[in-house]
HTML snippet that shows the backbone in 3Dmol.js (N, CA, C, O; Angstrom):
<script src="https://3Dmol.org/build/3Dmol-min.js"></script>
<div id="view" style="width:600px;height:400px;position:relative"></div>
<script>
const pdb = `
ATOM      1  N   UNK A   1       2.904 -36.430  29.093  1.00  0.00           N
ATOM      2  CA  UNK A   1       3.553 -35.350  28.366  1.00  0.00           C
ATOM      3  C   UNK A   1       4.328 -34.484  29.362  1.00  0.00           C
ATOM      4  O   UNK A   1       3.936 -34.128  30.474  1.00  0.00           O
ATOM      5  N   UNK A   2       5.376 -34.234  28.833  1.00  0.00           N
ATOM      6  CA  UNK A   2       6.375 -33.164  29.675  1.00  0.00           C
ATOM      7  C   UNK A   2       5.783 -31.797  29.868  1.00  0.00           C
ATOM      8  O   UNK A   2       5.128 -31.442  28.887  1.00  0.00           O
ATOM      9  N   UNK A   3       5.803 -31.371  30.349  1.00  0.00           N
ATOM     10  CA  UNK A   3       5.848 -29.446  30.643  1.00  0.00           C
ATOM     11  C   UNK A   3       6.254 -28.865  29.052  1.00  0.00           C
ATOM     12  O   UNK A   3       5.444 -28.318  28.303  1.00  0.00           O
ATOM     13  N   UNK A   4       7.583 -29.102  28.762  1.00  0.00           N
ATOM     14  CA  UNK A   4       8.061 -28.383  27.004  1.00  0.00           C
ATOM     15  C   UNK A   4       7.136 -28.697  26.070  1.00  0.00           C
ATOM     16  O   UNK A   4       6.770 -27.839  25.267  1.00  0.00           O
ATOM     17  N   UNK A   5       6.522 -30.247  26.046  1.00  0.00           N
ATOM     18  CA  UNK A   5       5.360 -30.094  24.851  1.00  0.00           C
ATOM     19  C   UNK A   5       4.573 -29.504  25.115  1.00  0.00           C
ATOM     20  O   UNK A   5       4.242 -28.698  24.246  1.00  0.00           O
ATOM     21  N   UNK A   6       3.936 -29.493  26.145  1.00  0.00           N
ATOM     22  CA  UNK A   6       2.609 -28.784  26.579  1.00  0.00           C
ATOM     23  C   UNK A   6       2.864 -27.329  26.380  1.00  0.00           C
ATOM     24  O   UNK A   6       1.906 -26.556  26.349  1.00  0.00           O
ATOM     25  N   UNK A   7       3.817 -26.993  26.273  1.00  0.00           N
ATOM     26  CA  UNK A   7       4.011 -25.150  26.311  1.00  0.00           C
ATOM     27  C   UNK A   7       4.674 -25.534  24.686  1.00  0.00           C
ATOM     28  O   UNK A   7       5.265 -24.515  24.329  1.00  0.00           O
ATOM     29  N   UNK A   8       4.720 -25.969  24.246  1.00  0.00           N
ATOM     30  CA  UNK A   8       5.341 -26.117  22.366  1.00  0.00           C
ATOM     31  C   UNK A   8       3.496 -25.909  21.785  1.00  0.00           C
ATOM     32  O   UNK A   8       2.970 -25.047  21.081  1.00  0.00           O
ATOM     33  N   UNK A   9       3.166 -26.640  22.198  1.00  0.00           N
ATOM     34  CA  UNK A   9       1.815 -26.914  21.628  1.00  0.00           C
ATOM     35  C   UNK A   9       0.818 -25.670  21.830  1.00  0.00           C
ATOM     36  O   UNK A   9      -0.012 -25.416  20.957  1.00  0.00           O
ATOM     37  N   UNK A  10       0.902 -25.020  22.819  1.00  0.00           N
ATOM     38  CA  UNK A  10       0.267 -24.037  23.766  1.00  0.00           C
ATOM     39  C   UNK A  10       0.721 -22.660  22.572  1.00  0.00           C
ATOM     40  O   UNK A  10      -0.124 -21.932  22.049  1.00  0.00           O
ATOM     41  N   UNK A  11       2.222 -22.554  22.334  1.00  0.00           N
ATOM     42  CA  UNK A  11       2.288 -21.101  21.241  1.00  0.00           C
ATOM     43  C   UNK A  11       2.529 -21.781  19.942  1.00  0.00           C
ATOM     44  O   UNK A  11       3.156 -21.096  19.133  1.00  0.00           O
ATOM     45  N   UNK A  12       2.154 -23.048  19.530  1.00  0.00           N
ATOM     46  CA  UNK A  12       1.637 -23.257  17.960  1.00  0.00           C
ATOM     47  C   UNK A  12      -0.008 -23.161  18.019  1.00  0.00           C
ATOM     48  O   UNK A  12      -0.522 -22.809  16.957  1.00  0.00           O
ATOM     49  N   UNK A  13      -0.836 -23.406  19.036  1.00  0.00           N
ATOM     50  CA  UNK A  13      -2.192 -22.848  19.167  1.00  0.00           C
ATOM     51  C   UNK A  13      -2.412 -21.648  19.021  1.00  0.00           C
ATOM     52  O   UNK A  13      -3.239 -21.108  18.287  1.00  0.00           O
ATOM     53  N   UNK A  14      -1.470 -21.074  19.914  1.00  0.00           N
ATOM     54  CA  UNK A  14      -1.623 -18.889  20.127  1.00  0.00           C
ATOM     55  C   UNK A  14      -0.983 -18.603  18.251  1.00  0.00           C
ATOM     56  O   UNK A  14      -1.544 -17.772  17.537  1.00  0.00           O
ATOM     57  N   UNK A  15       0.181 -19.423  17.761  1.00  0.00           N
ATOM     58  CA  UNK A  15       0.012 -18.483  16.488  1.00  0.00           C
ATOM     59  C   UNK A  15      -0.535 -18.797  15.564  1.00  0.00           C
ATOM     60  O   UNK A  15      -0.693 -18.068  14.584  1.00  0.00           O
ATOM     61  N   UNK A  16      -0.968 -20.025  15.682  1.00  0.00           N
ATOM     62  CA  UNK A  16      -2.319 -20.586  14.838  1.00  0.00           C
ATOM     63  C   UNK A  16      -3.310 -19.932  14.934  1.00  0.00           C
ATOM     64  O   UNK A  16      -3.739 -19.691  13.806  1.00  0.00           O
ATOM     65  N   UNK A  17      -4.172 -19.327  16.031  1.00  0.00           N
ATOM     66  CA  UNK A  17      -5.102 -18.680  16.084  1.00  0.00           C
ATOM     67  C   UNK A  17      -4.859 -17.481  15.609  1.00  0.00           C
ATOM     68  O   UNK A  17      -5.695 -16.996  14.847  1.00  0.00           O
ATOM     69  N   UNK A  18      -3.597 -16.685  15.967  1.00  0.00           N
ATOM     70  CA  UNK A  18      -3.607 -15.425  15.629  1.00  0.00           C
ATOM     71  C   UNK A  18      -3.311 -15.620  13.728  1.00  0.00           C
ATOM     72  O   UNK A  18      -3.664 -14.673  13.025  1.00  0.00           O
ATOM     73  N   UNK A  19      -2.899 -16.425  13.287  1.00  0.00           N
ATOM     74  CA  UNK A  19      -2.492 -16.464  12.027  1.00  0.00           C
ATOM     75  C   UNK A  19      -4.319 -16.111  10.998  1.00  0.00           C
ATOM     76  O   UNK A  19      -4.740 -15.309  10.165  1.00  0.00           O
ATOM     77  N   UNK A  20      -4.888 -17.431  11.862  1.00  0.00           N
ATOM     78  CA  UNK A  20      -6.407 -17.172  11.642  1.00  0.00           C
ATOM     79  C   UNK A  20      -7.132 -16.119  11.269  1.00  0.00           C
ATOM     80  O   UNK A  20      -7.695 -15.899  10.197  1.00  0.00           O
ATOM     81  N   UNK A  21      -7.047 -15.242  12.624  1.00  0.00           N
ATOM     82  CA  UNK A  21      -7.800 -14.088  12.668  1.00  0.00           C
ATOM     83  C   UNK A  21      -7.006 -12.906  12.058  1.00  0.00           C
ATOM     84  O   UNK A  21      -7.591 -11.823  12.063  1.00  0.00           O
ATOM     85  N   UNK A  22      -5.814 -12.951  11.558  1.00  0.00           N
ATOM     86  CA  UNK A  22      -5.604 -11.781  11.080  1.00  0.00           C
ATOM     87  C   UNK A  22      -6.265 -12.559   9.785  1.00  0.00           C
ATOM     88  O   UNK A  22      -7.213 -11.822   9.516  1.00  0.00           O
ATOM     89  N   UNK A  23      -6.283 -13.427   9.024  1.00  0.00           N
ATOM     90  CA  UNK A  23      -6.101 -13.635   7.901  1.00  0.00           C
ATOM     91  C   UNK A  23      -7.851 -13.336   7.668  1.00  0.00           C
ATOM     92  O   UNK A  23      -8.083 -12.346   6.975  1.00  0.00           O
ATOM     93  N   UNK A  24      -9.067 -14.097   8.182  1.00  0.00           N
ATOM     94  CA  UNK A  24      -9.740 -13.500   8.477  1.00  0.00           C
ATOM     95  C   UNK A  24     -10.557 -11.877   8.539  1.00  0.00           C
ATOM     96  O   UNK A  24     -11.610 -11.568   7.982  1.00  0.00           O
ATOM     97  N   UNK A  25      -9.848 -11.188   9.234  1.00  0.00           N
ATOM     98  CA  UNK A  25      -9.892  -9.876   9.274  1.00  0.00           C
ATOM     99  C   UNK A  25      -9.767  -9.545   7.989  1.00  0.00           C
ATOM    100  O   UNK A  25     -10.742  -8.980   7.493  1.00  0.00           O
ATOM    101  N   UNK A  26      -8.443  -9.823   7.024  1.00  0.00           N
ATOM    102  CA  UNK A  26      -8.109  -9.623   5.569  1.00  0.00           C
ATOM    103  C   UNK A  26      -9.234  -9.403   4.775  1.00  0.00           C
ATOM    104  O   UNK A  26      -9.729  -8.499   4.100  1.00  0.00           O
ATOM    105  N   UNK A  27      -9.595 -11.247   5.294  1.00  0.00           N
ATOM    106  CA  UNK A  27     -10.744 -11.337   3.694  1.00  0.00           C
ATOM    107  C   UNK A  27     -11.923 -10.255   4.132  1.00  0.00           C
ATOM    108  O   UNK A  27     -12.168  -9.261   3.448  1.00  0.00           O
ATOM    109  N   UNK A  28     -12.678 -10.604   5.463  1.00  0.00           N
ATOM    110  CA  UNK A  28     -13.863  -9.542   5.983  1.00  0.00           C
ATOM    111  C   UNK A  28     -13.608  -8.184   5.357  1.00  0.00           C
ATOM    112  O   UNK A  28     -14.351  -7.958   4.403  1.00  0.00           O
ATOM    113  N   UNK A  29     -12.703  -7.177   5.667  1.00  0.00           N
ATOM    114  CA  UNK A  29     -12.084  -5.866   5.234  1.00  0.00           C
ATOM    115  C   UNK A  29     -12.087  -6.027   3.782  1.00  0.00           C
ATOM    116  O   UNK A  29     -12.402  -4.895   3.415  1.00  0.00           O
ATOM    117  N   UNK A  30     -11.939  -6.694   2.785  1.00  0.00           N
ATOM    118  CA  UNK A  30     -11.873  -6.695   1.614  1.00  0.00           C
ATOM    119  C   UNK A  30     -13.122  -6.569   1.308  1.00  0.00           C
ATOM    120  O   UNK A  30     -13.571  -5.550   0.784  1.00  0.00           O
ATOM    121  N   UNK A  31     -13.879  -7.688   1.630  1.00  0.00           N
ATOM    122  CA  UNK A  31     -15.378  -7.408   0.969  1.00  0.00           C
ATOM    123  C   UNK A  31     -16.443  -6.397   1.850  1.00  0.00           C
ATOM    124  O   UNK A  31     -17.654  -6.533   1.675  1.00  0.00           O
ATOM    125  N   UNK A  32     -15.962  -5.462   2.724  1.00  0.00           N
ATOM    126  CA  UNK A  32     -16.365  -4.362   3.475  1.00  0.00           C
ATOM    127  C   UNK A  32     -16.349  -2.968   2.368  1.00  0.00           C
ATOM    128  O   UNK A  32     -17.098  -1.996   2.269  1.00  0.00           O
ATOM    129  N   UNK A  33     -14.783  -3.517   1.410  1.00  0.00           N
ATOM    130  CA  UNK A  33     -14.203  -2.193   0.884  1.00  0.00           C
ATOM    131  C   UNK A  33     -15.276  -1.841  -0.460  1.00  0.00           C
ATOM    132  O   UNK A  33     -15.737  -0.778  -0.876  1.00  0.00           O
ATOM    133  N   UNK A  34     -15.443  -3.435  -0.961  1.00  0.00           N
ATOM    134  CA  UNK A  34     -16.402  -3.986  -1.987  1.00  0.00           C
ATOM    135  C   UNK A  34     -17.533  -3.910  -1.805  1.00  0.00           C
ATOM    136  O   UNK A  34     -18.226  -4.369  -2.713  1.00  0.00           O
ATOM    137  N   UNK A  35     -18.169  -3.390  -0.744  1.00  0.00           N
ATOM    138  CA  UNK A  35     -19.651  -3.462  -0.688  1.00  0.00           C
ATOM    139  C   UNK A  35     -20.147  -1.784  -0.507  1.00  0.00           C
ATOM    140  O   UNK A  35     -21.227  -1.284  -0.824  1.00  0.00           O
ATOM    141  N   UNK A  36     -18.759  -1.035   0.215  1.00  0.00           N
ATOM    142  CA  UNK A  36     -18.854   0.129   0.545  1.00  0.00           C
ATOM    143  C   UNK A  36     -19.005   1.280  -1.032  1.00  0.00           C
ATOM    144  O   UNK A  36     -19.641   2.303  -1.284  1.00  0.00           O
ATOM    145  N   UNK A  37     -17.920   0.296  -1.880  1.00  0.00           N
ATOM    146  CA  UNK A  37     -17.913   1.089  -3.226  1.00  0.00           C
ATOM    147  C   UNK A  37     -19.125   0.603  -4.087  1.00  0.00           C
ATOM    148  O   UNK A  37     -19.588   1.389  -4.913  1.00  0.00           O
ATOM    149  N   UNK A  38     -19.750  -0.836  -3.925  1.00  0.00           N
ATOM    150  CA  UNK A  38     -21.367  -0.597  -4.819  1.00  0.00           C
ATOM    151  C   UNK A  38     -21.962  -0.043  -4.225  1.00  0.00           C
ATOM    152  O   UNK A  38     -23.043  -0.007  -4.811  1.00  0.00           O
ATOM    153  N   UNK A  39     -22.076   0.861  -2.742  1.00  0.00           N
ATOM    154  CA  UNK A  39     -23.378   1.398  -1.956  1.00  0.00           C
ATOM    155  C   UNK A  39     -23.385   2.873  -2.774  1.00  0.00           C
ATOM    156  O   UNK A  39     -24.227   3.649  -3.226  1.00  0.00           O
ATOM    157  N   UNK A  40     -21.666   2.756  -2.666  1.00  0.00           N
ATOM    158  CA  UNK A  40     -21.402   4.473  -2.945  1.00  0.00           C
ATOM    159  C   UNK A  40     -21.719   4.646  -4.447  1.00  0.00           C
ATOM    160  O   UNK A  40     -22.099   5.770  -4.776  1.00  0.00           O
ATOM    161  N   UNK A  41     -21.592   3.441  -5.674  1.00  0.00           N
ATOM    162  CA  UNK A  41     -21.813   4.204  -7.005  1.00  0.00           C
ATOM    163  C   UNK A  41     -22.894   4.082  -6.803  1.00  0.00           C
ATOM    164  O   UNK A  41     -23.243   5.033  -7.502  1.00  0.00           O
ATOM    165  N   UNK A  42     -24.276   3.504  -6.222  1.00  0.00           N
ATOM    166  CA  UNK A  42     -25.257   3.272  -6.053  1.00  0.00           C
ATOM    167  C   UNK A  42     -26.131   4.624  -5.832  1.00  0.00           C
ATOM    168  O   UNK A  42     -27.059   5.192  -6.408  1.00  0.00           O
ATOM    169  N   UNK A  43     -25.574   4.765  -5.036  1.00  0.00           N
ATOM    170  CA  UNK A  43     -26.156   6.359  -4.412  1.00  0.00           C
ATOM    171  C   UNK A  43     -25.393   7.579  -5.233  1.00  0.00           C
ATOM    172  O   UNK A  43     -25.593   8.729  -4.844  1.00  0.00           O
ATOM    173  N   UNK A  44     -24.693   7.391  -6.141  1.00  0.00           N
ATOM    174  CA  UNK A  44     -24.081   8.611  -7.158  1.00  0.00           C
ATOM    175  C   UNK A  44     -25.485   8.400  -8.415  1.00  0.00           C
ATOM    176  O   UNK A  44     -25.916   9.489  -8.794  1.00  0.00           O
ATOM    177  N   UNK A  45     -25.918   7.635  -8.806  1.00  0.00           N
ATOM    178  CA  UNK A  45     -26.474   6.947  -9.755  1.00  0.00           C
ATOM    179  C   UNK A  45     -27.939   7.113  -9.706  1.00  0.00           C
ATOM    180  O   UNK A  45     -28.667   7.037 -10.695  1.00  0.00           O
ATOM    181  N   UNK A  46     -28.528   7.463  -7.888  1.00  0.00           N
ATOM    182  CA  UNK A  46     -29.839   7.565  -7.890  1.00  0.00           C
ATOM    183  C   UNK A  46     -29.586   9.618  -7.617  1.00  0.00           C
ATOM    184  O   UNK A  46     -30.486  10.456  -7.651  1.00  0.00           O
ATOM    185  N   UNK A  47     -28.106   9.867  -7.374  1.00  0.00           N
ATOM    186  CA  UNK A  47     -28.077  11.331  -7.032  1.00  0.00           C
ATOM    187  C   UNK A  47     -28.674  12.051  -8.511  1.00  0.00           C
ATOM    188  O   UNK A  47     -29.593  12.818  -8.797  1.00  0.00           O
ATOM    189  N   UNK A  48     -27.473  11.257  -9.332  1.00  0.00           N
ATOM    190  CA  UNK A  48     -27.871  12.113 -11.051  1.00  0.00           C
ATOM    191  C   UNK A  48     -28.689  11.966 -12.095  1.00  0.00           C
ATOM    192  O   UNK A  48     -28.951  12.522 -13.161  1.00  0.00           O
ATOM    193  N   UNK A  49     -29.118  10.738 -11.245  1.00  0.00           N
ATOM    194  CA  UNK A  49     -30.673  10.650 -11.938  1.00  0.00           C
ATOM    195  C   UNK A  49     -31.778  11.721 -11.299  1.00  0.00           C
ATOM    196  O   UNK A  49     -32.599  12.289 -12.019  1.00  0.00           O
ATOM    197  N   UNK A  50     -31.718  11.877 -10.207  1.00  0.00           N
ATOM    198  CA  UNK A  50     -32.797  12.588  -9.547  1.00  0.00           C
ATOM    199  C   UNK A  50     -32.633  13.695  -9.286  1.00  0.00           C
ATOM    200  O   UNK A  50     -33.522  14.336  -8.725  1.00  0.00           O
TER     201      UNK A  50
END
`;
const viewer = $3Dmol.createViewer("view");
viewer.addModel(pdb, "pdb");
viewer.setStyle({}, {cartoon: {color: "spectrum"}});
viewer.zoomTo();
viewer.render();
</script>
């Protein structure tokens, strides 16, 4: 292999990975937002009951 594939291949790895982890990050943060809002009606729910 030449030097140009090896460095072609080298930043379709780097934006493959980065494509990954942002996308990643996405879904994680979504169900962060989703778990944060059942904790929170959760705790409104034991506030006005008690």
């Amino acid at each position: 292999m030449d030097s140009q594939t090896v460095a072609l291949i080298r930043i379709l790895c780097i934006v493959l990975g980065a494509f990954i982890g942002v996308f990643t990050y996405n879904c994680n943060r979504d169900k962060d937002v989703k778990n944060d809002a059942s904790d929170s009606a959760v705790i409104r729910t034991i506030l006005m009951l008690g």
